[in-house]
C-alpha positions as CSV (number, residue, x, y, z in Angstrom):
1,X,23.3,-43.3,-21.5
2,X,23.1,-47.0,-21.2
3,X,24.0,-47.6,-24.7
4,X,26.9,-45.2,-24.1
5,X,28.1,-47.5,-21.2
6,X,27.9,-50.1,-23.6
7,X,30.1,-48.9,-25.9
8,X,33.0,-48.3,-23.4
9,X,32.9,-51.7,-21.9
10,X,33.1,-52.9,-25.6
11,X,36.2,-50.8,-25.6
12,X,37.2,-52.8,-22.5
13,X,37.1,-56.2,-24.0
14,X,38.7,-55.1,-26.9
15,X,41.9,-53.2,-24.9
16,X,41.5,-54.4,-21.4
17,X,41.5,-52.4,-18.4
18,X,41.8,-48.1,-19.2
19,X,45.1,-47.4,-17.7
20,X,44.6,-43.8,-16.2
21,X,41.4,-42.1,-15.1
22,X,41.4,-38.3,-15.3
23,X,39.1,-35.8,-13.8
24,X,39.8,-32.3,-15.0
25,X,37.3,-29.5,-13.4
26,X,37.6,-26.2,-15.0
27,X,39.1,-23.2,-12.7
28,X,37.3,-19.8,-12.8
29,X,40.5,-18.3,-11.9
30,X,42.2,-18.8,-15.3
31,X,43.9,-15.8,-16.9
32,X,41.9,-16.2,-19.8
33,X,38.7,-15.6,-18.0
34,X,39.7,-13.2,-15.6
35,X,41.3,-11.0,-17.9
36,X,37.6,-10.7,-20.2
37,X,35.5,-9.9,-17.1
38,X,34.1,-6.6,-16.5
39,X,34.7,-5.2,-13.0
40,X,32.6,-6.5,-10.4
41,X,32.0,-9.6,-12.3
42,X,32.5,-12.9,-11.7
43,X,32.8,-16.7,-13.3
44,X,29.1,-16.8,-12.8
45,X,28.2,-14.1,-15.0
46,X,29.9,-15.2,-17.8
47,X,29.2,-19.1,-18.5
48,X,29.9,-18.8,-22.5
49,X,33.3,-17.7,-21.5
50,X,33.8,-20.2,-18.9
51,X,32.7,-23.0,-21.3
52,X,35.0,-21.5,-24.6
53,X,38.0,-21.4,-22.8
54,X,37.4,-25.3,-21.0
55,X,36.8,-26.4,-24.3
56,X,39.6,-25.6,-25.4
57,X,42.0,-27.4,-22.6
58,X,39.9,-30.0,-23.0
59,X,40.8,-30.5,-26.5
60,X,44.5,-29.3,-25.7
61,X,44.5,-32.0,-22.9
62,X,43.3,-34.7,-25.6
63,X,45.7,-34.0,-27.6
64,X,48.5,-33.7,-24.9
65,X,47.7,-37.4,-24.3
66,X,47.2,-38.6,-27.6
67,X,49.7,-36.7,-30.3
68,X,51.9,-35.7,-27.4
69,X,52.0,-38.9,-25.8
70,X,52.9,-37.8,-22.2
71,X,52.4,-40.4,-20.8
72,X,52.8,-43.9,-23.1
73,X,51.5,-44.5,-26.4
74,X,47.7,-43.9,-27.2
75,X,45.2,-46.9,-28.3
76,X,41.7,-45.1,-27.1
77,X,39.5,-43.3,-24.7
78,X,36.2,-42.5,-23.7
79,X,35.5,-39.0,-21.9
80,X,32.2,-37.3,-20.8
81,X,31.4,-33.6,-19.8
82,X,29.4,-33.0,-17.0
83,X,28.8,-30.1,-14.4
84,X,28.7,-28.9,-10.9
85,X,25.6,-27.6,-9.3
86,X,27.4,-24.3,-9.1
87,X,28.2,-24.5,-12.9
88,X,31.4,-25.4,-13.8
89,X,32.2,-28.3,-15.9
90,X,34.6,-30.9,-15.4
91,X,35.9,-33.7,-17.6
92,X,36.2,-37.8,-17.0
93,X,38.1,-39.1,-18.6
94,X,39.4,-42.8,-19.1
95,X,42.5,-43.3,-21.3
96,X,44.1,-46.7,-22.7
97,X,47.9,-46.7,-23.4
98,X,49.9,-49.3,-24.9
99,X,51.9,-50.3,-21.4
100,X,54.2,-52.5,-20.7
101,X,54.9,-55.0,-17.6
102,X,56.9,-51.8,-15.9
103,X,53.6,-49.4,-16.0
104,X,52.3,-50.5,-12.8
105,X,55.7,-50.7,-11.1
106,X,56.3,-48.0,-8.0
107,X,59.0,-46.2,-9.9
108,X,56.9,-45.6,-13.3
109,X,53.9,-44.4,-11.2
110,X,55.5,-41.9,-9.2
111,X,57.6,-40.5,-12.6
112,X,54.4,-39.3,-13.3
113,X,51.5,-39.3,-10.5
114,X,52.5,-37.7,-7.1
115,X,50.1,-37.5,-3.4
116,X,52.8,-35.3,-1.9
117,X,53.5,-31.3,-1.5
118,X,55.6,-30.0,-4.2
119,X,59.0,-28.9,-2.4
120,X,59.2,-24.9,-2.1
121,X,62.9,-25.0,-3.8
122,X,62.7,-22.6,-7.0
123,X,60.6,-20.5,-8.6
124,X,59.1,-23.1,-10.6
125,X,58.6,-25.6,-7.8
126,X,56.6,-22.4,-5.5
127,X,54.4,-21.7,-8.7
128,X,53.8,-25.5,-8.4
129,X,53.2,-25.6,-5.1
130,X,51.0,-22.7,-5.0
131,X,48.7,-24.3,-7.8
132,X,48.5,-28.1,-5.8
133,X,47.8,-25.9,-2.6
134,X,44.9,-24.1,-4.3
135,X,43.0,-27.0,-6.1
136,X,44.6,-30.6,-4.9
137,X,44.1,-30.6,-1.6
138,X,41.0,-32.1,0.6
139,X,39.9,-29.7,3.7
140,X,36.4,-29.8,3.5
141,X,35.9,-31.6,6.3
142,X,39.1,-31.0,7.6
143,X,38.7,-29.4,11.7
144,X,35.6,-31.7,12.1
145,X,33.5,-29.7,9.9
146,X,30.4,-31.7,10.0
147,X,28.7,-28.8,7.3
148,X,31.1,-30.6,4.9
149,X,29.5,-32.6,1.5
150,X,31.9,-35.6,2.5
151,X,30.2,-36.0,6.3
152,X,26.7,-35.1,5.7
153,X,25.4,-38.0,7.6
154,X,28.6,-38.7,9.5
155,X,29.9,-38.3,13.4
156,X,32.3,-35.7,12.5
157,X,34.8,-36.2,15.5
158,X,34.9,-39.9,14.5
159,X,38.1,-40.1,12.1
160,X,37.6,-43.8,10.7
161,X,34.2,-42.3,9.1
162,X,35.2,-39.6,6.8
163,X,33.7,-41.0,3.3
164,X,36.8,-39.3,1.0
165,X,39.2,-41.1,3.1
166,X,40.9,-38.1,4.0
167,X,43.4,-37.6,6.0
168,X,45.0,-40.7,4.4
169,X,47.8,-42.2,6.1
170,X,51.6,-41.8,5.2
171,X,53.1,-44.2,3.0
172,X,56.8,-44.3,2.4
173,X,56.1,-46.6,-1.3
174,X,53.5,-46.7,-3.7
175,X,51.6,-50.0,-3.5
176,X,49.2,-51.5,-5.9
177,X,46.2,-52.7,-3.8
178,X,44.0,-55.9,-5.0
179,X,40.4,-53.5,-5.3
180,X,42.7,-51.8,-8.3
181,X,43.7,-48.7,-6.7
182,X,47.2,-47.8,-6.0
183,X,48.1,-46.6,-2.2
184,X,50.0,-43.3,-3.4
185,X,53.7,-42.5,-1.8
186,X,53.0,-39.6,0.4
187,X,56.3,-39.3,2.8
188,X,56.3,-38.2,6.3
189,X,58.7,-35.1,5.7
190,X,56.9,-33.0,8.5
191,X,55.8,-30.3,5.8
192,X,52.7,-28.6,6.0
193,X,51.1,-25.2,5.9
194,X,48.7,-23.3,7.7
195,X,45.0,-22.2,6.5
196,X,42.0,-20.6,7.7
197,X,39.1,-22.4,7.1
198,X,35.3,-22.4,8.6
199,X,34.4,-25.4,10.8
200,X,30.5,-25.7,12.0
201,X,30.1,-22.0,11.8
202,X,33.5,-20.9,12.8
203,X,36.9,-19.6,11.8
204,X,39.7,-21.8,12.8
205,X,43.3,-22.3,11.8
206,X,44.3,-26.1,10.5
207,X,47.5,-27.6,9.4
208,X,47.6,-29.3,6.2
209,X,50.6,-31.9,5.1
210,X,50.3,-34.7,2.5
211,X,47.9,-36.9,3.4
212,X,45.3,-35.0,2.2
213,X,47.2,-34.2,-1.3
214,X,44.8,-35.8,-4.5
215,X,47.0,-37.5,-6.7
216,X,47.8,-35.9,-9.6
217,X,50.0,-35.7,-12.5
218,X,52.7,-32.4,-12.0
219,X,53.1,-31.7,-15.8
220,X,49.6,-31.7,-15.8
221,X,48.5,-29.6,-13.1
222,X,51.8,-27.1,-14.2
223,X,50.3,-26.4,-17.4
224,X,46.6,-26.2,-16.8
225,X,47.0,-24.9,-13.8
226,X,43.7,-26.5,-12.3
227,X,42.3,-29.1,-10.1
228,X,42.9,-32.1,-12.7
229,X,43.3,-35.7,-10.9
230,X,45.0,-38.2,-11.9
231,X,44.7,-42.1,-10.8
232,X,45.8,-45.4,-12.2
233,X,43.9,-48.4,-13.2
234,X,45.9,-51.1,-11.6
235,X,42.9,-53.8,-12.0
236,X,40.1,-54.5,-13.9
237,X,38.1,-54.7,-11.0
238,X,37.9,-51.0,-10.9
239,X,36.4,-50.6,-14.8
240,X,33.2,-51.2,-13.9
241,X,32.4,-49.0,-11.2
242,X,34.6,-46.6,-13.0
243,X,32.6,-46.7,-16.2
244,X,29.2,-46.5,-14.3
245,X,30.5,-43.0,-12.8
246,X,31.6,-41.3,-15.7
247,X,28.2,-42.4,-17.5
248,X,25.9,-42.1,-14.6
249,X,23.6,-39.1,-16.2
250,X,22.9,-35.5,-15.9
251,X,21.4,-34.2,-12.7
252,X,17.6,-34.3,-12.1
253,X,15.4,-32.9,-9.5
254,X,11.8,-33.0,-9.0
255,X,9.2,-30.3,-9.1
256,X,6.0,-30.3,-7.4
257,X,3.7,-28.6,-9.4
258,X,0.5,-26.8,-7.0
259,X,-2.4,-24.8,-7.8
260,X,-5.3,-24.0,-5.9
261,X,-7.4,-25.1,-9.1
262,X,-6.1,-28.3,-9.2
263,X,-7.2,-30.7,-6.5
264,X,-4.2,-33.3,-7.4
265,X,-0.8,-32.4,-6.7
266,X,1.3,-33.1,-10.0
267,X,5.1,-34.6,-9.8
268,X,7.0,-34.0,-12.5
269,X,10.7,-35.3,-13.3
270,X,13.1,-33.1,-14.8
271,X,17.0,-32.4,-15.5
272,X,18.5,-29.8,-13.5
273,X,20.3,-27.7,-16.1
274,X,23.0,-24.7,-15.0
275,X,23.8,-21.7,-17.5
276,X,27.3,-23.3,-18.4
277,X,25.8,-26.6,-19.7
278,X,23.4,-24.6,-21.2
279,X,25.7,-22.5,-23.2
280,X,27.8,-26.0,-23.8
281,X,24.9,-27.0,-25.8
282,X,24.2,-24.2,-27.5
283,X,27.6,-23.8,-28.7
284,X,27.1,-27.4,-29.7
285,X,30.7,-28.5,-28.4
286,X,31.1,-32.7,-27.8
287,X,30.1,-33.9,-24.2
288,X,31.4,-37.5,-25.3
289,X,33.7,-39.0,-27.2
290,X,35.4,-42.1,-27.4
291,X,37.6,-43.8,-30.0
292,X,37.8,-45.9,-31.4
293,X,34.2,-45.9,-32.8
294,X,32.5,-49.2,-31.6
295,X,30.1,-50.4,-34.8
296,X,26.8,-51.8,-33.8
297,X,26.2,-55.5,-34.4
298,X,22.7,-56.6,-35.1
299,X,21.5,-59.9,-33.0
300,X,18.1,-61.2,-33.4
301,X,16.5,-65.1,-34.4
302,X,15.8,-66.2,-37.8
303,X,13.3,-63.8,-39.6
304,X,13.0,-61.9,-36.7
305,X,15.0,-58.7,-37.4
306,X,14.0,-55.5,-37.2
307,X,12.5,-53.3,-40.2
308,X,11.6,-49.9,-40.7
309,X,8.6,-48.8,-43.2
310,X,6.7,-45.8,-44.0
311,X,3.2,-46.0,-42.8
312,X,2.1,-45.4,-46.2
313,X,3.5,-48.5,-48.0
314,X,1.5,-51.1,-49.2
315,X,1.8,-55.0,-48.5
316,X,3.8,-56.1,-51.4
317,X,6.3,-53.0,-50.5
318,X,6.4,-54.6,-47.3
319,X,7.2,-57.8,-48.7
320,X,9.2,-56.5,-50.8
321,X,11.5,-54.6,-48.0
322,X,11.3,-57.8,-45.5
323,X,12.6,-59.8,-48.4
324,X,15.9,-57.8,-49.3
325,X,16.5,-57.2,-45.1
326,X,19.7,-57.5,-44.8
327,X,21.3,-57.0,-41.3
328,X,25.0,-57.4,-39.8
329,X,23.9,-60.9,-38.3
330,X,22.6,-62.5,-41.8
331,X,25.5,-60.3,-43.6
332,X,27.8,-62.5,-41.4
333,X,26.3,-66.0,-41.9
334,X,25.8,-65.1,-45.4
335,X,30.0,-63.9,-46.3
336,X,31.0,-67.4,-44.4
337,X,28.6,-69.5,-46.0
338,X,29.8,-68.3,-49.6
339,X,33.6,-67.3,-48.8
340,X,35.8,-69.5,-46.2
341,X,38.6,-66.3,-45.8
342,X,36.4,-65.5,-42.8
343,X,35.4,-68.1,-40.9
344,X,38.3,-68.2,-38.2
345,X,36.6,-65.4,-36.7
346,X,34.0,-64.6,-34.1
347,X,31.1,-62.4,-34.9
348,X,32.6,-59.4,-32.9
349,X,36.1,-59.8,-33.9
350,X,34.8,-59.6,-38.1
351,X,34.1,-55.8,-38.3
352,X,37.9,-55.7,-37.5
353,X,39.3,-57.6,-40.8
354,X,36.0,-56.6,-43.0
355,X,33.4,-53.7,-43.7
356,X,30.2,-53.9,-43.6
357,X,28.5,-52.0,-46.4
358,X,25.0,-51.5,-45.7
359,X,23.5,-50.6,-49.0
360,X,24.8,-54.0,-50.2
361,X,24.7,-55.5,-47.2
């Protein structure tokens, strides 16, 4: 995993900041897995058919952004899968785009990234409405519901303590903030809706406008019909903590192992595993990619490198194999010292204008 956060932030010096960051959670309510279940089943009881059909708007998504180009032309990315406690898997997912100086204008982000309540005008716009309503909207904790995941911990009648920041406040203009994070448009147009939600143990009816709409993208959430969020990258500042999130690891819990045999109690550490990231494995689909591939570069002192033997070889086939080591550090040194074609660049910019063939090295 820490290699894998290595990689991306090697991505980073190489692009600069990722220009979107995209959480996509898979819906149980899709057509395509409603239709296949048997009556009185449920999401749950089918986790190979909840993790085909995400796979495949994953890689419909990927290539929405890349081939597509919905939003600006592709350079990279680096995604990872990972999964809720109640099994379903969502995607992060961290795209670079060839921008230019009007990306992180208020006009260019709100062609594409909304906070607000999609208008109930037309057809189109109450199917769109009806989909933000369902999956991009806040109210766990809304009505003080101190049982909520976001105020475990937290005085839930004090406002300025919610951790999600929800309610946010109304903002007439999008605004680029310094931390990197944009301070999303969400007008005071006095809409809102009613819902019925439980509060500490209680039903209770609570109003819902836009400041507790999660930005997202509306072709986006049109078409996948899902809880898919969408944020911008307006500083670097944000990559880092960004990066660490989306590579942070798989679950773990620990067991306590007892037996009235043993007379010391044994702690184990293990991952907690769910049925649909079971199944994901066993299917063998991808739960990270990122492009484009970032090549390994060897750093070590003189005659210090690392070799690999057999435990069966003999001293002079160890000699032999430390003589002819050849890594990417002395192939380096070695192409500069004999060619000068090459020596204007650093040792992480050469994989770039040349190829390292390892059999020759």
């Amino acid at each position: 995993m820490q290699q894998l956060y290595q990689d991306s932030i090697a991505i980073v010096r190489h692009f600069g900041k990722p220009s979107l960051f995209i959480t996509f959670t898979a819906n149980p309510k899709w057509v395509q897995i409603a239709n296949e279940l048997l009556p009185g089943q449920s999401a749950a009881d089918r986790p190979d058919l909840v993790a085909r059909v995400f796979n495949l708007k994953v890689r419909d998504l990927l290539d929405q952004i890349r081939h597509k180009e919905i939003f600006c032309p592709w350079l990279g990315w680096v995604w990872t899968i990972e999964y809720q406690k109640r099994g379903l898997p969502h995607l992060h997912l961290l795209v670079f785009l060839r921008t230019d100086n009007q990306f992180l204008t208020a006009a260019n982000i709100d062609s594409s990234i909304s906070a607000e309540l999609p208008p109930p005008d037309d057809a189109i716009s109450q199917e769109w409405r009806g989909i933000i309503e369902m999956t991009m909207v806040h109210t766990d904790c809304i009505a003080h519901n101190g049982q909520a995941l976001c105020m475990q911990g937290l005085d839930p009648f004090a406002v300025q303590t919610w951790r999600k920041s929800y309610p946010r406040s109304f903002q007439e203009q999008t605004i680029i903030n310094e931390d990197g994070y944009p301070t999303y448009r969400r007008r005071d147009t006095r809409q809102a809706y009613s819902v019925e939600v439980q509060s500490n143990g209680a039903n209770v009816t609570a109003m819902i406008d836009k400041r507790r709409a999660v930005p997202y993208s509306p072709y986006l959430s049109l078409r996948y019909k899902g809880n898919i969020n969408v944020e911008v990258c307006g500083s670097v500042k944000a990559v880092k903590y960004i990066h660490k999130y989306i590579y942070k690891g798989g679950d773990r819990a620990t067991v306590i192992l007892d037996s009235e045999h043993d007379e010391i109690k044994r702690y184990l550490q293990g991952r907690y595993i769910g049925p649909t990231e079971a199944v994901w494995r066993l299917f063998e689909f991808s739960t990270h990619g990122e492009e484009p591939a970032v090549m390994h570069l060897d750093l070590h002192l003189p005659n210090q490198q690392a070799i690999y033997f057999a435990e069966w070889e003999n001293p002079a086939m160890l000699r032999q194999r430390m003589d002819s080591s050849i890594t990417t550090l002395i192939a380096y040194f070695k192409y500069n010292s004999e060619k000068p074609d090459g020596r204007e660049y650093l040792y992480h910019e050469f994989p770039l204008h040349y190829v390292y063939v390892r059999k020759k090295g």
